[in-house]
C-alpha positions as CSV (number, residue, x, y, z in Angstrom):
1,X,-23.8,-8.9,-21.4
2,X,-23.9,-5.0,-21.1
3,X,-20.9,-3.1,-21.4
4,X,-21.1,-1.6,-18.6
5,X,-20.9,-5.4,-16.9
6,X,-18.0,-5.7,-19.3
7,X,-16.6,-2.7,-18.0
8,X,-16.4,-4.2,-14.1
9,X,-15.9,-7.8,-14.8
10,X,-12.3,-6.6,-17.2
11,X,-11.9,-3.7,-14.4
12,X,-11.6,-7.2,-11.3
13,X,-9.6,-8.9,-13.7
14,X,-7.2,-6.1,-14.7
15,X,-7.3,-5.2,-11.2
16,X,-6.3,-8.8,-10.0
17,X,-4.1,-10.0,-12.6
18,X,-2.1,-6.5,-13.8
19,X,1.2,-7.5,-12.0
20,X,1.3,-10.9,-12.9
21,X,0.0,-10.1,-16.5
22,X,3.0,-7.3,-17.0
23,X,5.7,-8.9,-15.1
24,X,5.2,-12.0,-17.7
25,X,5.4,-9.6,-20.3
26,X,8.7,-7.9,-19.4
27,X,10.6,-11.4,-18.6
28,X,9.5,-12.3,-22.3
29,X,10.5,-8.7,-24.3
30,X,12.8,-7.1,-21.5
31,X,11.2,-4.0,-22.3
32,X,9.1,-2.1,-19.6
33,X,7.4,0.3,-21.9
34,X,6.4,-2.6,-24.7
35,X,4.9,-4.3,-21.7
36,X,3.0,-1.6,-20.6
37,X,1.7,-0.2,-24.1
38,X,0.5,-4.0,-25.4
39,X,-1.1,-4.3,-22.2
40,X,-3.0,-1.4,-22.7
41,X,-3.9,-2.7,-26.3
42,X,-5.2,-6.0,-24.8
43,X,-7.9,-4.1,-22.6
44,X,-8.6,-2.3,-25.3
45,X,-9.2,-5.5,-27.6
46,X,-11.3,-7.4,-24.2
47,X,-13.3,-4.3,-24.5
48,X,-14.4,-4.7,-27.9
49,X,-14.4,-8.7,-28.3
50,X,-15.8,-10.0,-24.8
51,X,-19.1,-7.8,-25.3
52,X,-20.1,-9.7,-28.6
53,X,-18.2,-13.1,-27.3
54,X,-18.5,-13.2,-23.7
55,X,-16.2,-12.8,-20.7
56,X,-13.7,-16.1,-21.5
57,X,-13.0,-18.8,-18.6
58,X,-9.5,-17.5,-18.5
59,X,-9.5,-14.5,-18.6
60,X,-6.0,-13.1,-17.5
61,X,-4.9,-16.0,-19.9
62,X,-6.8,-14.1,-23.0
63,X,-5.3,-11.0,-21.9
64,X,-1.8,-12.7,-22.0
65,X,-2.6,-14.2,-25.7
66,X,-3.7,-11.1,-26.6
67,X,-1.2,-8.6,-25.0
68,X,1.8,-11.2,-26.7
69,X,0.1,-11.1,-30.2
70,X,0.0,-7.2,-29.9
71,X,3.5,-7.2,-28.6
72,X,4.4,-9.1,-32.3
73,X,2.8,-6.5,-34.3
74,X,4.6,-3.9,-32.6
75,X,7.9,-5.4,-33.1
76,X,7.3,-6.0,-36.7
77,X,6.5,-2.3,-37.7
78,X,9.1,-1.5,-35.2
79,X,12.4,-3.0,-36.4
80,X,14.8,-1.3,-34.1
81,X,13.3,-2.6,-31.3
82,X,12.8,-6.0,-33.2
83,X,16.4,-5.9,-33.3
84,X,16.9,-5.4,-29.5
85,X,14.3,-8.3,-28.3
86,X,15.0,-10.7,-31.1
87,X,11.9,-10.9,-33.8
88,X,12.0,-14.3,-34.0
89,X,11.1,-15.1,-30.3
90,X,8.3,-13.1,-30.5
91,X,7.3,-14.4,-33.7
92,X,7.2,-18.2,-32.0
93,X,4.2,-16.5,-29.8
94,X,1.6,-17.4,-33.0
95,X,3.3,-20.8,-34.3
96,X,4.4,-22.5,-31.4
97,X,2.1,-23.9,-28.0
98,X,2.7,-21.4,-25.4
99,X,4.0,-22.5,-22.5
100,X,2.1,-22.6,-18.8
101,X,1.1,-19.2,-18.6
102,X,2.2,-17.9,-15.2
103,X,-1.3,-16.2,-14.7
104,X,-2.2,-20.0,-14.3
105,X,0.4,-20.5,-11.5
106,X,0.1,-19.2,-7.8
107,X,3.0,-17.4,-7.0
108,X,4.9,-16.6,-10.7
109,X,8.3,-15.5,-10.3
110,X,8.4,-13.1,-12.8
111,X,6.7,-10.8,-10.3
112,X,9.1,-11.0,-7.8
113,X,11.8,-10.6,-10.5
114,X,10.0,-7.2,-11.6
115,X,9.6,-6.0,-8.1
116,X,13.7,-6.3,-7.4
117,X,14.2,-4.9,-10.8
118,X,12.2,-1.6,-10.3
119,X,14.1,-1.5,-6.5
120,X,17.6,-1.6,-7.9
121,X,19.8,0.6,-6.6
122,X,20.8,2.4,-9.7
123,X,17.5,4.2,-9.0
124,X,16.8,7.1,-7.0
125,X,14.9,6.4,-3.8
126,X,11.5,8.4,-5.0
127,X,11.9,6.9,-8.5
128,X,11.7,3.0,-7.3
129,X,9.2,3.8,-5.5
130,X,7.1,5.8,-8.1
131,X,7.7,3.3,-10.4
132,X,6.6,0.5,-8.5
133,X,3.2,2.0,-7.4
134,X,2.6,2.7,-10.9
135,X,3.7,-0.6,-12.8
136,X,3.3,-3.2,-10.5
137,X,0.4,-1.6,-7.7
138,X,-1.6,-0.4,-11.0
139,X,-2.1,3.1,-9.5
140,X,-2.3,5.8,-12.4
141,X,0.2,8.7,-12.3
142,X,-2.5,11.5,-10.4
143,X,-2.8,8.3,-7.4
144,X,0.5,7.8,-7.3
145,X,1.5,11.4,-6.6
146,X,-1.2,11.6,-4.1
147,X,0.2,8.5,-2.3
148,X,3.7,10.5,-2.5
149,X,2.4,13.4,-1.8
150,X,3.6,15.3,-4.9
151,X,2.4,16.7,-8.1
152,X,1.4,14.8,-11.0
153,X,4.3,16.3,-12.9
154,X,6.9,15.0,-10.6
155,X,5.3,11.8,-10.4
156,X,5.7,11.2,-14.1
157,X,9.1,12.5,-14.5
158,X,9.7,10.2,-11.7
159,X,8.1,7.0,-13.5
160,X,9.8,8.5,-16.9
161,X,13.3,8.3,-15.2
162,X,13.0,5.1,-13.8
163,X,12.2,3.4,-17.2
164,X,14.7,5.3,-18.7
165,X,17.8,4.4,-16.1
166,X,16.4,0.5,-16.7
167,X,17.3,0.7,-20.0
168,X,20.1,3.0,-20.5
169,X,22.0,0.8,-17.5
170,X,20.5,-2.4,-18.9
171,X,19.5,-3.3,-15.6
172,X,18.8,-6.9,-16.2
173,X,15.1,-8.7,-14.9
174,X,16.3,-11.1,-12.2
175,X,15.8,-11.6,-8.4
176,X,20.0,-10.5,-7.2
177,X,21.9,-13.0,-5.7
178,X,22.6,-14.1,-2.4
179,X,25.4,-11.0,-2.4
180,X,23.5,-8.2,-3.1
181,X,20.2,-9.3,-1.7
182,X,20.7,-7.6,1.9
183,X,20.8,-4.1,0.2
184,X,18.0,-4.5,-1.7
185,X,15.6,-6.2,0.1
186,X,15.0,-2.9,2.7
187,X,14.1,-0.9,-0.8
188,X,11.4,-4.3,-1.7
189,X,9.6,-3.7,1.8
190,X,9.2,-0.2,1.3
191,X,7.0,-0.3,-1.7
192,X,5.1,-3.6,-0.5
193,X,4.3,-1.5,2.6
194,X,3.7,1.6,0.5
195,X,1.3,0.0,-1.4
196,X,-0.3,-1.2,1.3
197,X,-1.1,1.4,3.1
198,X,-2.4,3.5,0.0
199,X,-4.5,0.3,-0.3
200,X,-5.7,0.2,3.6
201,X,-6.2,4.0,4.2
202,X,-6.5,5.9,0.6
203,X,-5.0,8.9,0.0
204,X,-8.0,9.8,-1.9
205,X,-11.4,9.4,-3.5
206,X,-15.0,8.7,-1.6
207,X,-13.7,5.0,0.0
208,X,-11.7,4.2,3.0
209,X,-9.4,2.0,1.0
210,X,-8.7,-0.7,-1.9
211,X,-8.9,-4.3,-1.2
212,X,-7.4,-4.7,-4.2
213,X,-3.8,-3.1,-3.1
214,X,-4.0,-4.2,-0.1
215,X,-4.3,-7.7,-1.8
216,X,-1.8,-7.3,-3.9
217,X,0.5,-6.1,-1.1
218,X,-0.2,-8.9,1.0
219,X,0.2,-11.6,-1.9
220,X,3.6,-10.1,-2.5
221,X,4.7,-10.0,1.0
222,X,3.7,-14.1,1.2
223,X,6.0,-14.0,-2.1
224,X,8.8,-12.4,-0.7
225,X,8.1,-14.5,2.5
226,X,8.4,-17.8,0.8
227,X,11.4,-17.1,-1.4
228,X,13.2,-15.5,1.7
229,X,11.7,-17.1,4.8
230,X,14.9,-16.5,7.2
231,X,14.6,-12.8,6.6
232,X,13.3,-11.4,10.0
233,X,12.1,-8.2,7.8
234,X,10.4,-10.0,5.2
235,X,8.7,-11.9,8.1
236,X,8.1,-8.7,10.2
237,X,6.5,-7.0,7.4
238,X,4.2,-10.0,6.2
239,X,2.9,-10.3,10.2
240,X,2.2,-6.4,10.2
241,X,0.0,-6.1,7.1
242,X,-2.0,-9.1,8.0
243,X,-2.0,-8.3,12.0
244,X,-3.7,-4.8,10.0
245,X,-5.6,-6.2,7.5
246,X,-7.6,-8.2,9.9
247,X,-9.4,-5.3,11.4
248,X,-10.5,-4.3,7.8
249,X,-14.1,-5.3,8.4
250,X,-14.6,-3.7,11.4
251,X,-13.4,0.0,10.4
252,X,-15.6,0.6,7.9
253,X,-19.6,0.7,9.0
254,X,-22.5,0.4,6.9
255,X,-22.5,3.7,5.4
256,X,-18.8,3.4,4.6
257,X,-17.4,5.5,7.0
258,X,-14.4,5.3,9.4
259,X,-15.1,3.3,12.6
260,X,-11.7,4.4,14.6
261,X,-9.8,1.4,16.8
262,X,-11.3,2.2,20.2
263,X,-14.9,1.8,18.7
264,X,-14.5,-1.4,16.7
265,X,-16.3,-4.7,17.2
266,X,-13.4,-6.8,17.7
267,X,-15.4,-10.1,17.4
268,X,-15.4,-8.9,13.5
269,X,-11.6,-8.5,13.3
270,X,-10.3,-11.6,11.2
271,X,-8.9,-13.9,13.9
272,X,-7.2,-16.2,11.4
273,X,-4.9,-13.6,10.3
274,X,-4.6,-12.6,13.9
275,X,-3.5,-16.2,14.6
276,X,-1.3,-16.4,11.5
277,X,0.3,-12.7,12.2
278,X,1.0,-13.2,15.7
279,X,3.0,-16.3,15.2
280,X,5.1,-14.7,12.2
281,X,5.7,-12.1,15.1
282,X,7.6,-14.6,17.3
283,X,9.3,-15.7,14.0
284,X,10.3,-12.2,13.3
285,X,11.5,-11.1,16.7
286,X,13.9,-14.2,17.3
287,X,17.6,-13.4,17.3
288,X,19.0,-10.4,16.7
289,X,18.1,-7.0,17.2
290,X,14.6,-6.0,15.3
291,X,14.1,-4.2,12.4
292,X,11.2,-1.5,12.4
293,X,8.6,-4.0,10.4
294,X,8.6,-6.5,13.5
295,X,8.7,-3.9,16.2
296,X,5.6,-2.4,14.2
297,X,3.9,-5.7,14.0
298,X,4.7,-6.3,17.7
299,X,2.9,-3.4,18.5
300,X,0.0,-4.3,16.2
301,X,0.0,-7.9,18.3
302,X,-0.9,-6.4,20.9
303,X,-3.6,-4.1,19.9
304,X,-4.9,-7.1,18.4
305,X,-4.7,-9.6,21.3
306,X,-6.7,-6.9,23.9
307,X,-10.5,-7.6,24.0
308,X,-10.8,-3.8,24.2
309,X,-8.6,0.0,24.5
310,X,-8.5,0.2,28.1
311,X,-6.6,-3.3,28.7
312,X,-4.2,-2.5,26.0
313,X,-0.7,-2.9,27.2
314,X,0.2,0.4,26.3
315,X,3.1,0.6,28.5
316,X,4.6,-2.2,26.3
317,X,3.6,-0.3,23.5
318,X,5.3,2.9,24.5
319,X,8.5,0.7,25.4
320,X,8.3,-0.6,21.5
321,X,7.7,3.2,20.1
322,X,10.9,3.8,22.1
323,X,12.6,1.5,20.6
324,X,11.8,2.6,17.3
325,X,12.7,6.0,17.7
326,X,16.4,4.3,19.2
327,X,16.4,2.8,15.9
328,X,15.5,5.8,13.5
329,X,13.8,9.1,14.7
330,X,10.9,9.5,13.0
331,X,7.8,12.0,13.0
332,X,4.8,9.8,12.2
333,X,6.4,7.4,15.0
334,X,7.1,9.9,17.2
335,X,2.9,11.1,16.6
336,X,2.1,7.4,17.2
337,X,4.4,7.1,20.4
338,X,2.6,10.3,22.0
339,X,-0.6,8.8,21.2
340,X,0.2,5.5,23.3
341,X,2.1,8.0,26.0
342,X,-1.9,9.6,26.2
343,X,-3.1,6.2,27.2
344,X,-0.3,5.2,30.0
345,X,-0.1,8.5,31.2
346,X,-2.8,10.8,30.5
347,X,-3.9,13.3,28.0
348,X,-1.9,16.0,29.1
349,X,1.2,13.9,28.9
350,X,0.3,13.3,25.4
351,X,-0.3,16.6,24.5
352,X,3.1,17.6,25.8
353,X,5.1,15.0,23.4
354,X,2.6,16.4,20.4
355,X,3.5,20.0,21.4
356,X,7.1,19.3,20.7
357,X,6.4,17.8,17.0
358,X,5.1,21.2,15.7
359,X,7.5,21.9,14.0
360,X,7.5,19.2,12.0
361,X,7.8,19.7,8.3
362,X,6.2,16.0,7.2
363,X,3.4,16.5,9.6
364,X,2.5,19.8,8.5
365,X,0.1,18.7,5.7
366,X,-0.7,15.1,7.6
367,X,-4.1,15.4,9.5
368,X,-3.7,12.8,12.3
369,X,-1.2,15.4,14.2
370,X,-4.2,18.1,14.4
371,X,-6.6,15.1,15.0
372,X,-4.6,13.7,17.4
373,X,-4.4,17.2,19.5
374,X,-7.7,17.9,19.5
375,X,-9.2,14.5,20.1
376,X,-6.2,15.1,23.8
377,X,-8.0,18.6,24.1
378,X,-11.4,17.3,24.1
379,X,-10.4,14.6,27.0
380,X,-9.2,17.5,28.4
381,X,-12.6,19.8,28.2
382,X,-10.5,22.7,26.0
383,X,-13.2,22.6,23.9
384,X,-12.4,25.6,21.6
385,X,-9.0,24.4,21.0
386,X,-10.0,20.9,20.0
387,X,-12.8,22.6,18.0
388,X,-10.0,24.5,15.9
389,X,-7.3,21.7,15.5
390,X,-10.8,20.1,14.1
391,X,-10.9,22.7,12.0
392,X,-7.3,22.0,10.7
393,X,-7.6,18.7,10.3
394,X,-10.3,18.7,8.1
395,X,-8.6,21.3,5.9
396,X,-5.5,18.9,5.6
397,X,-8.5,15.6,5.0
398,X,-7.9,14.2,1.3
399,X,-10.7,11.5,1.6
400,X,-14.8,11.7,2.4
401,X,-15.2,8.8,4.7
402,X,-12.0,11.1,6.8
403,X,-14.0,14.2,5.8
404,X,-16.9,12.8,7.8
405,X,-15.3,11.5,10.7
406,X,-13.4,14.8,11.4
407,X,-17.1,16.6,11.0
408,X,-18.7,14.4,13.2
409,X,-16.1,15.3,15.8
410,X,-16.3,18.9,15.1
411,X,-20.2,19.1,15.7
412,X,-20.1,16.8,18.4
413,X,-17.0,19.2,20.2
414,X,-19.0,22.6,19.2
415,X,-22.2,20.6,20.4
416,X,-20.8,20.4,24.0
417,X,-19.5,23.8,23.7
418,X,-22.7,25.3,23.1
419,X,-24.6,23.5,25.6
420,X,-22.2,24.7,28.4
421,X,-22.3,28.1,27.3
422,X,-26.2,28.3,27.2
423,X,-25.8,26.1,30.9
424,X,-23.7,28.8,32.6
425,X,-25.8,31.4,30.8
C-alpha cells in the first residue's frame, strides 16, 4: 500500500473516529491535554506501522491500543502527572484484557460526557465553544477561528483557557444531573449546531462543506436525542439538521459548485430524512411554547415538503420568522425573515426590511446580506446596483464554490446590463 493510500485511509478513520477515540481517552486519564498529545502519537505510530503491516480490521481499535500504550510511557517519564491519574491504572493498560473498547460500541457515552464537560458553565461562552470545535469536531485552531470568525491567536488562547479552567476548577467528566441539565443543555445545542453548519456550508477552502462534521454533528444530535428524548430542543435541533442535510445532494452539481434552493432537483433531496425530520418536527412543537431549534426546523419542513419555490408557504414561513424575532432579535434571522417577506410580498418589500439591517455590525463581513440585496435589485431591473452589492459580496466570499456563484451572478447581471445599453444605443 502507498503512503499516500495510508495517508487517506488513517485521514477517514481519524476523521470518523477522533471524538469517540479522545473522549475514551479523557474518561480513562481525566486529562484533556494527555488525551490529545497520545492521540497525536498514535497517528503518528499508524503512519509508520500500517505502511509496512497493513491498514488493521479495527482500526480506531489500534489507535485506542496504541494511543493508551503511549499514554503509559508518558506517565512513567512524567511522575507528577503519574501522581494525579494514578500510575498503576494506566499501567493495567499492558497486563490486563482491555475492556470493550467503546470505538466498538454505537453510541459511547464517553462522548456525550466530553461534550457537557467542555459546555460547563464555568467556561466563557466563546471558550466552550472554541474548545469543542477543536477537541471534539476535529477542526485545527486556523478552521476554528474561521468558523468563529476570529484570529488564530484568539482561537488558541480561547482553546488554551478552556483546558486550563477544566483543570484548575477540576471540572469533573460526567453528563450533570437531572438539576443542572436545563442550563446546560442550551450551551450542548449550540456547538452541535455550530459544527454543523461549519460542516454544511464551510467557512473555507475549495468545497461546499464536510460530510464529515456534518456527520459528526448529526450522530451527536441522535446522542443527545436518545439520552434526552423529552427535550423539545434536543428534538428540534436533531429535526433541523436532518430536514438540512437532506438537500445535501442536490446543492452541489457536478463541478462542485453551489446549486442555490430555488434551483435544486428536489427528487434528489433525501426523503427518508425528510420523513424522519418532519415527524421529530411534530415531536418538537407539542406543548409548550417553542424554542428557536424547532421553529427553525418548522420552517425547514416546509421548504422541504413544497415540490418547488413558488408553492412555498412563505406566508407561514414569515409568521415563523416572526415568531423568532418575538423570541430573540436576531440579525441573520432578521436577513432570513426579509428574504421570505421578498417572496409573500415582493421584492421591493424585501428590500425595504434589508435596508433597515444596514447597520448591522454581525452582517457587516457576512455576504448573504449584499447577496441577498442584489439578487432583490436584479428582480427589480436596478442592474448597477445589484451589479455592486455583487461586487461586495464577493469581497466578503471566504469559499470558491461561493466565489463562483457570486461571479456567475455578477457576469450574468453586467451581461443584461450591457445588452440594454447597446439596445437603447
Amino acid at each position: 500500500m502507498s503512503e499516500s493510500e495510508v495517508h487517506r485511509a488513517l485521514d477517514s478513520v481519524f476523521r470518523a473516529e477522533r471524538s469517540m477515540l479522545l473522549a475514551s481517552l479523557v474518561q480513562r486519564y481525566r486529562d484533556l491535554d494527555l488525551a490529545e498529545e497520545v492521540t497525536s502519537d498514535a497517528i503518528e505510530a499508524a503512519l509508520k506501522h500500517w505502511p509496512i503491516d497493513g491498514i488493521p480490521s479495527k482500526p480506531g481499535a489500534w489507535l485506542l491500543t496504541a494511543a493508551r500504550r503511549k499514554a503509559v510511557d508518558r506517565l512513567r517519564r512524567d511522575q507528577t502527572l503519574a501522581a494525579k491519574i494514578g500510575v498503576l491504572q494506566a499501567d493495567s493498560d499492558r497486563s490486563e484484557p482491555h475492556p470493550p473498547s467503546p470505538l466498538d460500541e454505537d453510541l459511547p457515552d464517553d462522548r456525550l460526557q466530553l461534550f457537557f464537560t467542555c459546555a460547563h458553565p464555568a467556561l466563557a461562552a466563546g471558550d466552550r465553544l472554541a474548545l469543542t470545535l477543536r477537541c471534539l469536531a476535529g477542526l485545527t485552531t486556523a478552521e476554528v477561528a474561521r468558523a468563529l470568525l476570529i484570529p488564530p491567536a484568539t482561537a488558541a488562547q480561547r482553546i488554551v483557557r478552556a483546558k486550563n479552567k477544566i483543570r484548575v476548577a477540576r471540572i469533573p467528566f460526567r453528563v450533570p444531573g437531572s438539576d443542572e441539565l436545563a442550563g446546560r443543555v442550551p450551551m450542548v445545542l449550540e456547538v452541535v449546531y455550530s459544527i454543523f453548519t461549519e460542516g454544511y456550508s464551510a467557512t473555507s477552502g475549495d468545497r461546499v462543506g464536510r460530510i464529515d462534521l456534518t456527520t459528526e454533528a448529526i450522530g451527536m444530535g441522535r446522542l443527545l436525542h436518545a439520552a434526552l428524548p423529552t427535550e423539545s430542543e434536543v428534538t428540534g435541533l436533531l429535526a433541523l439538521m436532518l430536514l438540512t442535510d437532506a438537500r445535501r445532494r442536490a446543492r452541489i452539481d457536478a463541478h462542485g459548485d453551489i446549486v442555490l434552493l430555488a434551483d435544486q432537483d428536489r427528487r434528489s433531496w433525501n426523503a427518508e430524512l425528510v420523513r424522519e425530520g418532519t415527524e421529530l418536527v411534530v415531536d418538537a412543537l407539542r406543548g409548550g411554547p417553542s424554542g428557536p431549534y424547532a421553529l427553525q426546523a418548522a420552517i425547514a419542513a416546509l421548504h422541504d415538503e413544497s415540490p418547488n419555490t413558488d408553492s412555498t408557504d412563505w406566508t407561514q414561513i414569515v409568521a415563523l420568522y416572526d415568531i423568532l424575532m418575538d423570541r430573540g432579535p436576531n440579525a441573520i434571522v432578521a436577513l432570513n425573515r426579509a428574504v421570505a417577506l421578498a417572496m409573500r410580498d415582493g421584492a421591493a418589500a424585501g428590500l425595504r426590511e434589508l435596508d433597515l439591517l444596514a447597520d448591522e455590525p454581525s452582517l457587516r463581513r457576512y455576504h448573504p446580506y449584499p447577496m441577498a440585496k442584489a439578487d432583490l435589485l436584479h428582480r427589480l431591473g436596478r442592474l448597477d446596483e445589484a451589479a455592486e452589492q455583487y461586487r461586495q459580496a464577493l469581497d466578503r466570499a471566504r469559499t470558491a464554490p461561493e466565489k463562483r456563484l457570486l461571479q456567475r451572478r455578477l457576469a450574468d447581471v453586467n451581461g443584461i446590463a450591457q445588452a440594454d445599453r447597446t439596445e437603447s444605443t
